[in-house]
Residue frames as qw, qx, qy, qz and C-alpha x, y, z in Angstrom:
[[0.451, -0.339, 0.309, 0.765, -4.54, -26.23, -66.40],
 [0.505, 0.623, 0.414, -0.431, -5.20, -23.94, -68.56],
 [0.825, 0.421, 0.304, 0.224, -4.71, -23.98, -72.21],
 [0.122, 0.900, -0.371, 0.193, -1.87, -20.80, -72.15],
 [0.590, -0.617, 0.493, -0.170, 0.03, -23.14, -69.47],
 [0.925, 0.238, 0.291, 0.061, -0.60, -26.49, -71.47],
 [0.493, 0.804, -0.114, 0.314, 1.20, -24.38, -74.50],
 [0.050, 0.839, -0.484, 0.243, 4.12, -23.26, -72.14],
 [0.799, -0.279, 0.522, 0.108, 4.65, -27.26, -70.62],
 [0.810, 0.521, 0.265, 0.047, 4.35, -28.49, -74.10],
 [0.407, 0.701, -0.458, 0.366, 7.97, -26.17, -74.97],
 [0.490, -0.645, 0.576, -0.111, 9.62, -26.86, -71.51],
 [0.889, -0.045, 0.455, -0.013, 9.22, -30.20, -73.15],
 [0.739, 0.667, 0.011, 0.090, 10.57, -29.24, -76.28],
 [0.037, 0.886, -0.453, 0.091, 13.64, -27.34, -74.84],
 [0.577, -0.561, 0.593, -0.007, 14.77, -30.61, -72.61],
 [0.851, -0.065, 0.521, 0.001, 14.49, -32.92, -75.22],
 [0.588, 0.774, -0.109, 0.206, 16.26, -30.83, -77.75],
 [0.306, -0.771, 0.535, -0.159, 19.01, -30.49, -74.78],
 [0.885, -0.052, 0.451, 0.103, 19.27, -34.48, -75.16],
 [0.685, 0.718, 0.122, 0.022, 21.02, -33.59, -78.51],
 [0.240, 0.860, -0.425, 0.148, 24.07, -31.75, -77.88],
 [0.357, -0.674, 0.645, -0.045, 25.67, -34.06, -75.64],
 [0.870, 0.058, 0.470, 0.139, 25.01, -37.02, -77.72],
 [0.666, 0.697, -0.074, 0.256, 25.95, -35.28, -81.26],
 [0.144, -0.806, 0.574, -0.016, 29.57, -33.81, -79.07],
 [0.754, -0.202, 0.625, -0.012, 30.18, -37.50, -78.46],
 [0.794, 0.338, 0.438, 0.252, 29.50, -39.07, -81.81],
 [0.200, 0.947, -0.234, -0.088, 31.64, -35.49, -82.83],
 [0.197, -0.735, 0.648, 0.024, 34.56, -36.60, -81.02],
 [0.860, 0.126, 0.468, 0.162, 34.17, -40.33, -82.54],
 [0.116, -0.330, 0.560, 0.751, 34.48, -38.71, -86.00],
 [0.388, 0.502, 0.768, -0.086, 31.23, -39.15, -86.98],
 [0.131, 0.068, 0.266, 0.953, 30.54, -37.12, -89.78],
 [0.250, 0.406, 0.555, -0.682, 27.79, -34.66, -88.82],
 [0.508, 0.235, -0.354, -0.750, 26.04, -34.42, -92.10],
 [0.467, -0.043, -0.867, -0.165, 25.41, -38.06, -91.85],
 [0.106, -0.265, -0.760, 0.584, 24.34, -38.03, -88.47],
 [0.449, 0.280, 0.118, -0.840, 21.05, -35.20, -89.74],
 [0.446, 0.276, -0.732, -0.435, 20.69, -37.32, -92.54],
 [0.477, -0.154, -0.860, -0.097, 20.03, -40.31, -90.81],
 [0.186, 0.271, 0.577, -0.747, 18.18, -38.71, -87.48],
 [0.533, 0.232, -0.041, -0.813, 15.80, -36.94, -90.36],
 [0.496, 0.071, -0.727, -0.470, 15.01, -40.03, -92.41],
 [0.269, -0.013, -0.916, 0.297, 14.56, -42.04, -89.29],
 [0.300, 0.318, 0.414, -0.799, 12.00, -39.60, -87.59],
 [0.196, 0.335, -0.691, -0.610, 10.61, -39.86, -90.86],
 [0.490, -0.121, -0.841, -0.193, 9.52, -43.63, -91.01],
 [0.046, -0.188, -0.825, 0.531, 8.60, -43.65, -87.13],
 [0.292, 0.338, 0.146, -0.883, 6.06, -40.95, -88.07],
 [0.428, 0.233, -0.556, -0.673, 5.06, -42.46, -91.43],
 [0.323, -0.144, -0.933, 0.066, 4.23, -45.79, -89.57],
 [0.044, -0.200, -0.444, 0.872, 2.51, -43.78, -86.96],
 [0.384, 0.342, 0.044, -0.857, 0.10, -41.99, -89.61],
 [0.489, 0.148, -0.785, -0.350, -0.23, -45.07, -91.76],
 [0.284, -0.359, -0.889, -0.012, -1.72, -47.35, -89.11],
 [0.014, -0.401, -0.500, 0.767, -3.47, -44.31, -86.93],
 [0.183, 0.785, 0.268, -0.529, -4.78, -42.06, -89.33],
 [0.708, 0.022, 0.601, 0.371, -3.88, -42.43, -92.96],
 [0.228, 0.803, 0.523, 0.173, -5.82, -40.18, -94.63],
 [0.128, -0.973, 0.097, 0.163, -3.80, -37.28, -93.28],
 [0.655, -0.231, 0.539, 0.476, -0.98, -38.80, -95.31],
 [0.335, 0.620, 0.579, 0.411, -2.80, -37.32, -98.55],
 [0.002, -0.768, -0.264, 0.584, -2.25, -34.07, -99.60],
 [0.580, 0.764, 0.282, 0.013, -2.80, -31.91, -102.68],
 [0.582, 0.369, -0.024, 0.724, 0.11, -29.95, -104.69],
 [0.060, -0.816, 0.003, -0.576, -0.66, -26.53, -103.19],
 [0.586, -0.758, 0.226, -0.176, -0.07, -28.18, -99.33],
 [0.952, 0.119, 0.091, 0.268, 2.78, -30.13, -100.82],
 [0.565, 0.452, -0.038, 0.689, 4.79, -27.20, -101.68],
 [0.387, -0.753, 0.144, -0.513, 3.69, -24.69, -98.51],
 [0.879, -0.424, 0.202, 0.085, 5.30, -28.25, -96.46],
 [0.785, 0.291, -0.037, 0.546, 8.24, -28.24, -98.82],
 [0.100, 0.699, -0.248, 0.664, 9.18, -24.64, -97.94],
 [0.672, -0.672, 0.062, -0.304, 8.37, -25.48, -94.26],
 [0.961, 0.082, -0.042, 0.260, 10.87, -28.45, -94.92],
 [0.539, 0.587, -0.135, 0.589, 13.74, -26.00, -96.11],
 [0.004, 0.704, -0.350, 0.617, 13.58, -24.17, -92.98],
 [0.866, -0.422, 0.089, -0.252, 13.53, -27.02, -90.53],
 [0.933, -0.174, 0.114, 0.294, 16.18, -29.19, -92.11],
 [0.741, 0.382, 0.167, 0.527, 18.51, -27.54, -94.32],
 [0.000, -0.767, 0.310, -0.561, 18.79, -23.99, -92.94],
 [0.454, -0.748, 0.401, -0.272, 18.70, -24.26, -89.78],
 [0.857, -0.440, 0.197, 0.183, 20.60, -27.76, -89.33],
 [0.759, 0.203, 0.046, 0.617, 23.25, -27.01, -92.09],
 [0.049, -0.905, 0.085, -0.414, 23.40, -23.17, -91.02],
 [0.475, -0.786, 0.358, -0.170, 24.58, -23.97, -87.73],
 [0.911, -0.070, 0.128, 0.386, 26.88, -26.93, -88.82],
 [0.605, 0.637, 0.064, 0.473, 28.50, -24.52, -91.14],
 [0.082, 0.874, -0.166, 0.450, 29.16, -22.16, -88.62],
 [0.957, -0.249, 0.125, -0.084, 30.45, -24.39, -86.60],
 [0.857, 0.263, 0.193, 0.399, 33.17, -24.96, -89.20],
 [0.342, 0.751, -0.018, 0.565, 34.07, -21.32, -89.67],
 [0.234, -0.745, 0.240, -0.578, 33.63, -20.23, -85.61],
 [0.007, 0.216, -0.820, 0.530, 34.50, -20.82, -82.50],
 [0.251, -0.497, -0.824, -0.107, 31.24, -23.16, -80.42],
 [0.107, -0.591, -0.623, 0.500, 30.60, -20.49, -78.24],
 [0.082, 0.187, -0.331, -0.921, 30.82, -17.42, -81.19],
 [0.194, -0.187, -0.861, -0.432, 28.42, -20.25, -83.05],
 [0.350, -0.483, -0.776, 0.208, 26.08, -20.25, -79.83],
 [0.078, 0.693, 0.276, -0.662, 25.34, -16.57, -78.80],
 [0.299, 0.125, -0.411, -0.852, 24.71, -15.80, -83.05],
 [0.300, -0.292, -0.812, -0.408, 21.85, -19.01, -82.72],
 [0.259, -0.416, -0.798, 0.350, 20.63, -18.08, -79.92],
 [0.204, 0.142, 0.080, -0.965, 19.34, -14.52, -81.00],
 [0.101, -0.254, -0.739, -0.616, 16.31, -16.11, -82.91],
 [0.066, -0.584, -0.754, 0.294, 14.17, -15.44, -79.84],
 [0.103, -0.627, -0.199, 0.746, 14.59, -12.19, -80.25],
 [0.074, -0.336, 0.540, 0.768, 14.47, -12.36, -83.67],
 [0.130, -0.340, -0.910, -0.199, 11.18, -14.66, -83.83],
 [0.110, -0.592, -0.456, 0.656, 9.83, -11.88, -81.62],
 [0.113, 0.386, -0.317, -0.859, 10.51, -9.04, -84.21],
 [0.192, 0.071, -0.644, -0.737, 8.94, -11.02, -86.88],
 [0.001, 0.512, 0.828, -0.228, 5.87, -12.04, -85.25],
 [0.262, 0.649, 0.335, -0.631, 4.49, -8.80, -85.18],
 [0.355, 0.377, -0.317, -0.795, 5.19, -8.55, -88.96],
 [0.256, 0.080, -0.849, -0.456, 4.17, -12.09, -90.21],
 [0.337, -0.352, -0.873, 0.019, 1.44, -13.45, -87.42],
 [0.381, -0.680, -0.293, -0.554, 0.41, -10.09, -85.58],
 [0.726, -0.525, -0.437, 0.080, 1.05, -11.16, -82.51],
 [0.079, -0.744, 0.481, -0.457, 2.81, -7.84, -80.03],
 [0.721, -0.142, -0.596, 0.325, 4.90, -9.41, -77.73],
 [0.500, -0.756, -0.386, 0.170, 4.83, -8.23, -74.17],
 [0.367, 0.816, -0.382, 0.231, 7.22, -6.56, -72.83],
 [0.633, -0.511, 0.574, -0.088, 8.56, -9.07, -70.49],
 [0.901, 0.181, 0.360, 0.162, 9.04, -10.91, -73.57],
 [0.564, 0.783, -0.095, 0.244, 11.46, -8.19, -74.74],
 [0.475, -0.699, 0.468, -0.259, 13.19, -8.32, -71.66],
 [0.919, -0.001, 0.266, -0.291, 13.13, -11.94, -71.90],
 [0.887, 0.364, 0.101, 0.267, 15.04, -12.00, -74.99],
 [0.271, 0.815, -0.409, 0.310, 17.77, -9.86, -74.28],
 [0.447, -0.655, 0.589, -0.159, 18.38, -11.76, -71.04],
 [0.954, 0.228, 0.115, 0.159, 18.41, -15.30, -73.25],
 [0.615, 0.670, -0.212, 0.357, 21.24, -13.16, -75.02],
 [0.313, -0.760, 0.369, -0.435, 22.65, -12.43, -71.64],
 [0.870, -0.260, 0.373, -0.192, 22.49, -15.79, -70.46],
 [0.877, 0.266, 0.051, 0.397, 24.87, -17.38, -73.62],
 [0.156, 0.873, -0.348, 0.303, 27.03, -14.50, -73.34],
 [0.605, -0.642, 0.339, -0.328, 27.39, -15.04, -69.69],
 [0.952, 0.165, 0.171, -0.190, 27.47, -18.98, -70.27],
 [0.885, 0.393, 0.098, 0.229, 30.20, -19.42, -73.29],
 [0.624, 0.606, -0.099, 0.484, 32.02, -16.69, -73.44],
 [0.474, -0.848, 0.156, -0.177, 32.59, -15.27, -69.45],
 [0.836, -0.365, 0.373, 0.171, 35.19, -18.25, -69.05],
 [0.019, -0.774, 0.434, 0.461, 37.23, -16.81, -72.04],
 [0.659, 0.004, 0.725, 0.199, 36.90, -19.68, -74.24],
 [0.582, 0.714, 0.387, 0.054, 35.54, -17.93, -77.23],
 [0.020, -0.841, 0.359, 0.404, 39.25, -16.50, -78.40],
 [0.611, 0.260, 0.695, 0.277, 39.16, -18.05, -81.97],
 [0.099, 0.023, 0.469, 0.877, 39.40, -16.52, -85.23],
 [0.525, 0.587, 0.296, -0.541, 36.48, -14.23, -86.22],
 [0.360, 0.102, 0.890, 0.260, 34.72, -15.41, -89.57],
 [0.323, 0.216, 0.339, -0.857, 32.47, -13.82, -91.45],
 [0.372, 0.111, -0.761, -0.519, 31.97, -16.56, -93.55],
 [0.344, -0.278, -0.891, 0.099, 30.68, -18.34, -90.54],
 [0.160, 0.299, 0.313, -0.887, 28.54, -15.42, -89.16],
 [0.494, 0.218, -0.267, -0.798, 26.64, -15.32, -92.49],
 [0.570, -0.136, -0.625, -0.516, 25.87, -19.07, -91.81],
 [0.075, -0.166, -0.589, 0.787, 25.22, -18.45, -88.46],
 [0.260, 0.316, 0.033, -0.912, 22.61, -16.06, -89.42],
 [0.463, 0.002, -0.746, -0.479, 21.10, -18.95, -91.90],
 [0.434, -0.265, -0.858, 0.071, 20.30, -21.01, -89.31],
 [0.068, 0.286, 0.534, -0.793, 18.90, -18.27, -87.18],
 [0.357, 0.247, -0.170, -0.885, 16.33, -17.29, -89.79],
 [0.468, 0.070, -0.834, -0.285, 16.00, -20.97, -90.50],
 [0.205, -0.257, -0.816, 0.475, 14.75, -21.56, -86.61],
 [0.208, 0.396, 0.322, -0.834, 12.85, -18.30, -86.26],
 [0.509, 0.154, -0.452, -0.716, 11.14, -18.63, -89.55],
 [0.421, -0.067, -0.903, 0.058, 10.01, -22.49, -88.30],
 [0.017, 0.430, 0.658, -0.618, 8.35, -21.30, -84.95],
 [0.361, 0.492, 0.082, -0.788, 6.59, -18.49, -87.16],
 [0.494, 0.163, -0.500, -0.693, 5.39, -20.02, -89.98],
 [0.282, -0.174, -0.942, -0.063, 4.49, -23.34, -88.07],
 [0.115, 0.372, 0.511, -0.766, 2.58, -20.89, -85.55],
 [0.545, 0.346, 0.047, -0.762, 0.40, -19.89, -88.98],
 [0.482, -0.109, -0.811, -0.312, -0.34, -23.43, -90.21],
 [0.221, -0.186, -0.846, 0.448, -1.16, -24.56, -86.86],
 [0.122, 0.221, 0.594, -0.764, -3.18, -22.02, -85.64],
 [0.438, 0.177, -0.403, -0.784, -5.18, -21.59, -89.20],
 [0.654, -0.063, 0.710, -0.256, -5.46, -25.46, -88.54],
 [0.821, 0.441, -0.229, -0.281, -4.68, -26.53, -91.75],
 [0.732, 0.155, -0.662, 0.040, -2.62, -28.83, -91.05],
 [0.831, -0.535, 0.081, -0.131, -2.15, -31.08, -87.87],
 [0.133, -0.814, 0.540, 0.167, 1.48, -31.51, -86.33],
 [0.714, -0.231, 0.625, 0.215, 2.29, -35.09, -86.61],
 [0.660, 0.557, 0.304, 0.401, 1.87, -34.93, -91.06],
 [0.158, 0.944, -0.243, 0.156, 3.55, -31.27, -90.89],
 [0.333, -0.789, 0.503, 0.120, 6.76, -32.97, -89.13],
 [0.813, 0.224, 0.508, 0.177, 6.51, -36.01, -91.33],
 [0.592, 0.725, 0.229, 0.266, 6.25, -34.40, -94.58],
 [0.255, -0.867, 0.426, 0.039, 9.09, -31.70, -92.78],
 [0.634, -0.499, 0.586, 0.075, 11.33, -34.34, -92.35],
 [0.789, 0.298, 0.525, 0.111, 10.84, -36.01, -95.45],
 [0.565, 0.780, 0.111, 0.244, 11.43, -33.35, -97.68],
 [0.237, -0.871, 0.409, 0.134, 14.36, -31.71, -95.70],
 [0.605, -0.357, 0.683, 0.201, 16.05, -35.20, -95.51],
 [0.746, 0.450, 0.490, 0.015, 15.61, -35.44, -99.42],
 [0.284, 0.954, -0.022, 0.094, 16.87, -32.22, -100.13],
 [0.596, -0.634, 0.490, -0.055, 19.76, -32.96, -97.40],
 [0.764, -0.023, 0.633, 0.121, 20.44, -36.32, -98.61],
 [0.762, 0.556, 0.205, 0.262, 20.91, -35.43, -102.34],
 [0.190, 0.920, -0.318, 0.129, 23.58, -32.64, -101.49],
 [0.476, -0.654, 0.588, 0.008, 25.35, -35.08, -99.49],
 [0.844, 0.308, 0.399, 0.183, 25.10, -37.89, -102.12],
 [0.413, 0.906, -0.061, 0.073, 26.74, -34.75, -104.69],
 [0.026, 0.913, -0.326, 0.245, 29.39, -33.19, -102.38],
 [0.401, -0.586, 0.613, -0.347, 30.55, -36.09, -99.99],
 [0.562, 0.159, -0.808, -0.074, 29.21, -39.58, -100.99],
 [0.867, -0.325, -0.183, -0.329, 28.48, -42.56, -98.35],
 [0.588, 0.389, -0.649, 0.285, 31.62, -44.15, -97.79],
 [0.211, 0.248, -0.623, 0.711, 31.70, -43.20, -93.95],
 [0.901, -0.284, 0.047, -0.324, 28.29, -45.44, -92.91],
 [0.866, -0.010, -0.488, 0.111, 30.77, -48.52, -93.06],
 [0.374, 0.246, -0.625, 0.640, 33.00, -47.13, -90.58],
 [0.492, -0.372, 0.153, -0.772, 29.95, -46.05, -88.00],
 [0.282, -0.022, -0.909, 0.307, 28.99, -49.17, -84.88],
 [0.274, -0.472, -0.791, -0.279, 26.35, -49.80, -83.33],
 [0.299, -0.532, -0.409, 0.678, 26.81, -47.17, -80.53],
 [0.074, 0.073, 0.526, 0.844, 26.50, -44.69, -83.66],
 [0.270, -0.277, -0.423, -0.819, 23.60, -45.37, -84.73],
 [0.334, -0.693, -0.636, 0.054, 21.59, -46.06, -81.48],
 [0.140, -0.529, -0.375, 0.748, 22.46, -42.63, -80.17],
 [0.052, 0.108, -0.181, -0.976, 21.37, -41.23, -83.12],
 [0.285, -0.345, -0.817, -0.364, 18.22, -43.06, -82.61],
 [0.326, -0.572, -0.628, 0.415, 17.82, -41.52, -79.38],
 [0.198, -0.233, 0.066, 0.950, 18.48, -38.26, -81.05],
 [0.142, -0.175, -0.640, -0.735, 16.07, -39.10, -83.39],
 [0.303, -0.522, -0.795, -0.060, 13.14, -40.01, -81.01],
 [0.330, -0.656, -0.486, 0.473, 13.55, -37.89, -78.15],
 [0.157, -0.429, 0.205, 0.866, 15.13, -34.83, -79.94],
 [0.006, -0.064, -0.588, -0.806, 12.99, -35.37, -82.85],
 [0.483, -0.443, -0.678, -0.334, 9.32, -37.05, -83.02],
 [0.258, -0.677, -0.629, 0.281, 9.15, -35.93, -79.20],
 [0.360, -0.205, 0.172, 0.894, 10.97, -32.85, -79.23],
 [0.224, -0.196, -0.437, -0.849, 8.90, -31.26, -82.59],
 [0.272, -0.449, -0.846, -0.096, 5.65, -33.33, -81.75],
 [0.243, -0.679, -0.376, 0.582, 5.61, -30.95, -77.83],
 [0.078, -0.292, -0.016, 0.953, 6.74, -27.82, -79.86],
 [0.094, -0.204, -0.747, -0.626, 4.08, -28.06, -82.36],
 [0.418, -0.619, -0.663, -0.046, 1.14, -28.66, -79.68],
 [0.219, -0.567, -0.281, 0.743, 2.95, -25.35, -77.45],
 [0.044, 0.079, 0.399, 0.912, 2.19, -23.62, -81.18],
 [0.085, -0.409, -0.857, -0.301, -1.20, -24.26, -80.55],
 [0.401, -0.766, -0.502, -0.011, -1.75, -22.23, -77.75],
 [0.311, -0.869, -0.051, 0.381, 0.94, -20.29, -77.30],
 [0.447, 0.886, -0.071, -0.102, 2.60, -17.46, -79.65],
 [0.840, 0.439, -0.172, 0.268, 5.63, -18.16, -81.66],
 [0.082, 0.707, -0.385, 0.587, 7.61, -15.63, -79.12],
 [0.623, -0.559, 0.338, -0.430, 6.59, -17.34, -76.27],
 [0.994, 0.103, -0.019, 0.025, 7.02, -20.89, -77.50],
 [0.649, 0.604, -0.283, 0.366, 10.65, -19.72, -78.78],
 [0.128, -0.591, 0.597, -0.527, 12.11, -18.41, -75.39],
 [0.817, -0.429, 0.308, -0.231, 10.86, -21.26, -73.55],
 [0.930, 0.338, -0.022, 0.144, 12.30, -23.55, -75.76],
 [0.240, 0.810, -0.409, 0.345, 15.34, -22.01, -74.97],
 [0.873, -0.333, 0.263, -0.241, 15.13, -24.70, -71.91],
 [0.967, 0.157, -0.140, 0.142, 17.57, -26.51, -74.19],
 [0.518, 0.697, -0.348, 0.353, 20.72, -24.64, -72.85],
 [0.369, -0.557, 0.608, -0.429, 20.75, -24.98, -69.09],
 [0.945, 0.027, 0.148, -0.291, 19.38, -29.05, -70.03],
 [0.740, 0.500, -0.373, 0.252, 22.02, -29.43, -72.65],
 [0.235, 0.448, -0.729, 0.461, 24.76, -28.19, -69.90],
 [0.570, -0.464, 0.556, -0.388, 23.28, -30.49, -67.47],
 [0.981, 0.168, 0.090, -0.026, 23.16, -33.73, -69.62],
 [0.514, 0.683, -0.469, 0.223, 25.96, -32.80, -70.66],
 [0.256, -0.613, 0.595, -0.452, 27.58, -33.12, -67.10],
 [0.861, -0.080, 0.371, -0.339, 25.61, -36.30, -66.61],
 [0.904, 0.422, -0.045, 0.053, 26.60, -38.29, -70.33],
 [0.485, 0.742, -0.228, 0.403, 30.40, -36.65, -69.76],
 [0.714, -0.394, -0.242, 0.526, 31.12, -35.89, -66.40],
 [0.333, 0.328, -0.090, 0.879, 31.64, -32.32, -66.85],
 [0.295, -0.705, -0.478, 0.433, 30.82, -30.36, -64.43],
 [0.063, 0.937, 0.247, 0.241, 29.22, -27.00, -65.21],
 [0.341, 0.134, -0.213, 0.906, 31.40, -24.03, -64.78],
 [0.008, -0.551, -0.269, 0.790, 30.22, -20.86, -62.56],
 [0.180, 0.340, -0.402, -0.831, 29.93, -19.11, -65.68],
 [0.280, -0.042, -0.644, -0.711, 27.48, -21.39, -66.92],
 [0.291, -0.416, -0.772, 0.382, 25.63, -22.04, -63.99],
 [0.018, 0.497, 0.246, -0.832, 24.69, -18.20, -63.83],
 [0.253, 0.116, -0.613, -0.740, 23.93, -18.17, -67.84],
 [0.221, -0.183, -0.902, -0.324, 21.96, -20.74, -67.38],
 [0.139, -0.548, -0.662, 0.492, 19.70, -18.87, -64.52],
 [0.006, -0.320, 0.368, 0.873, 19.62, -16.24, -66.62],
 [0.368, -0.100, -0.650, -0.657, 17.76, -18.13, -69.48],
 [0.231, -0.464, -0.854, -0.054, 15.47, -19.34, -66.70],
 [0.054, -0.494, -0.419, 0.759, 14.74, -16.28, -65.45],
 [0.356, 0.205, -0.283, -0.867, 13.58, -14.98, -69.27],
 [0.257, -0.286, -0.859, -0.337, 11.68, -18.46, -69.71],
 [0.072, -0.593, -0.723, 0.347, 9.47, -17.18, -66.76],
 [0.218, 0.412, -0.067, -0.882, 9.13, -13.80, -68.17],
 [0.291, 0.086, -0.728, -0.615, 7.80, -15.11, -71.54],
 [0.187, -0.217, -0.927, -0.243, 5.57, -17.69, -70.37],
 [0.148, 0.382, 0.583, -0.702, 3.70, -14.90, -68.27],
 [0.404, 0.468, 0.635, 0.464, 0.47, -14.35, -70.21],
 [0.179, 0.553, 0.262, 0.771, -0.37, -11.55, -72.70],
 [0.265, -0.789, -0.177, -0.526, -2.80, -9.89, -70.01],
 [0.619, -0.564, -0.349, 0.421, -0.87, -10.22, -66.56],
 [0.257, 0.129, -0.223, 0.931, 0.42, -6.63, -66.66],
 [0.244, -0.362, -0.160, -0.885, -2.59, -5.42, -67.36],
 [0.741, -0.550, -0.384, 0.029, -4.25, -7.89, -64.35],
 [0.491, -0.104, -0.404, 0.764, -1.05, -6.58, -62.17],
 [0.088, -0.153, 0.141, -0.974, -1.76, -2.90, -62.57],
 [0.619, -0.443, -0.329, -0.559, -5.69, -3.45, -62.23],
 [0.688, -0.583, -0.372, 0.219, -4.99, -4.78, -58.58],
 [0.405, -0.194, -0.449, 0.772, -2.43, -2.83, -57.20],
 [0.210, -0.285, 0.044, -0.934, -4.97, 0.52, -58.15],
 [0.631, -0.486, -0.426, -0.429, -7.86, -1.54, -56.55],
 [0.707, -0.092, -0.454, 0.534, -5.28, -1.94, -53.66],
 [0.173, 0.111, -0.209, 0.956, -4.55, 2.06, -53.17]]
């Protein structure tokens, strides 16, 4: 396999096991879990699993100077705190499916800013790509008329947080990674650590603790499963698809998490997929194969068909 391919398994993997997420966090929604607690304790948790991890594997990569301390702290901000309190917030302001076709531009938006921050032109099946992602939630959320809810633009503008928060993540972990200064497993640690610090002192401010006592033991093992699979594997695969393949590519596959999500979903729930999201969801697989073709297959396509004529 080769090492373009490796890079496009390595997201498939990321998308499903970020799909493992939504249908547990709906659940522990409808409990009343409060979702700020539920990041809060996913991030800290990934956290320690990792910190044990690097502490009996490889310690030394636990050490790092002020200058990669702060370049991981900013990395931090857009991992935990935009992008997971962006999309709660909007959440709060919008309808889920409004919430879902504003997060789901970031491919297209991780696309744009590749070429200014990492260089990298994206095909043009990978502009294609992203418009049919956007095609595919459209299709998906809002075909079956569900998305007649008050418009917000309070919740648009943090809508739009958490898109910049996601797309800025694929593109700025794509230039640690590939520079190789840092290695993924301390970049998701030292992520996690500082998000869930920052995280954890706004909720200590604005909200308090009170509403761990009421949480059971179903609680906090799905949010252990959130935490493993959705987290520590989840990052761990996207990180290693950063290696080898560009922040645009990595990002549309990863999209993988919406046709997963609405099948776990079906599975954890019993719901059965609607038409409408059955077709969305072919959709986003039809841009995840665009994307993951590489950089030179046009230019291999056209070079046979003229050696053909």
């Amino acid at each position: 396999m080769s090492m373009h391919w490796a890079g496009v398994l390595a997201a498939l993997v990321t998308g499903v096991s970020w799909g493992v997420v939504s249908p547990l966090g709906r659940i522990l929604a409808l409990r009343g879990v409060d979702m700020a607690t539920v990041v809060v304790i996913r991030t800290f948790l990934v956290a320690i699993l990792l910190f044990l991890w690097l502490f009996l594997k490889n310690r030394i990569s636990l050490r790092i100077s002020l200058r990669d301390g702060l370049v991981l702290l900013a990395y931090s901000i857009l991992v935990i705190p935009l992008t997971a309190t962006g999309f709660m917030f909007s959440l709060k302001y919008l309808t889920v499916p409004a919430a879902l076709i504003i997060h789901y531009t970031f491919p297209l938006v991780t696309l744009l800013g590749g070429l200014w921050i990492t260089g990298e032109r994206p095909t043009p099946p990978q502009y294609l790509a992203a418009v049919l992602v956007i095609a595919g939630v459209w299709i998906g959320v809002f075909a079956s008329g569900t998305s007649s809810g008050s418009f917000s633009l309070l919740g648009v503008f943090w809508g739009v947080v958490a898109v910049i928060g996601l797309s800025g993540q694929f593109l700025m972990g794509r230039v640690l990674l590939s520079t190789k200064r840092f290695s993924s497993a301390p970049m998701i640690f030292y992520g996690h650590l500082f998000g869930g610090l920052i995280l954890a002192a706004f909720k200590h401010a604005f909200s308090g603790w009170g509403d761990l006592a009421a949480m059971n033991a179903f609680d906090w093992g799905a949010i252990a499963v959130m935490a493993i699979i959705g987290s520590v594997l989840g990052h761990g695969a996207y990180c290693l698809s950063l290696r080898y393949v560009s922040a645009a590519t990595a990002s549309h596959v990863c999209t993988m998490e919406i046709p997963s999500g609405i099948l776990l979903a079906g599975i954890m729930s019993s719901e059965i997929p609607t038409l409408q999201e059955i077709n969305g969801s072919l959709l986003i697989i039809l841009a995840i194969f665009l994307a993951a073709l590489p950089d030179d297959f046009i230019r291999r396509f056209r070079r046979e068909n003229v050696a053909l004529k």
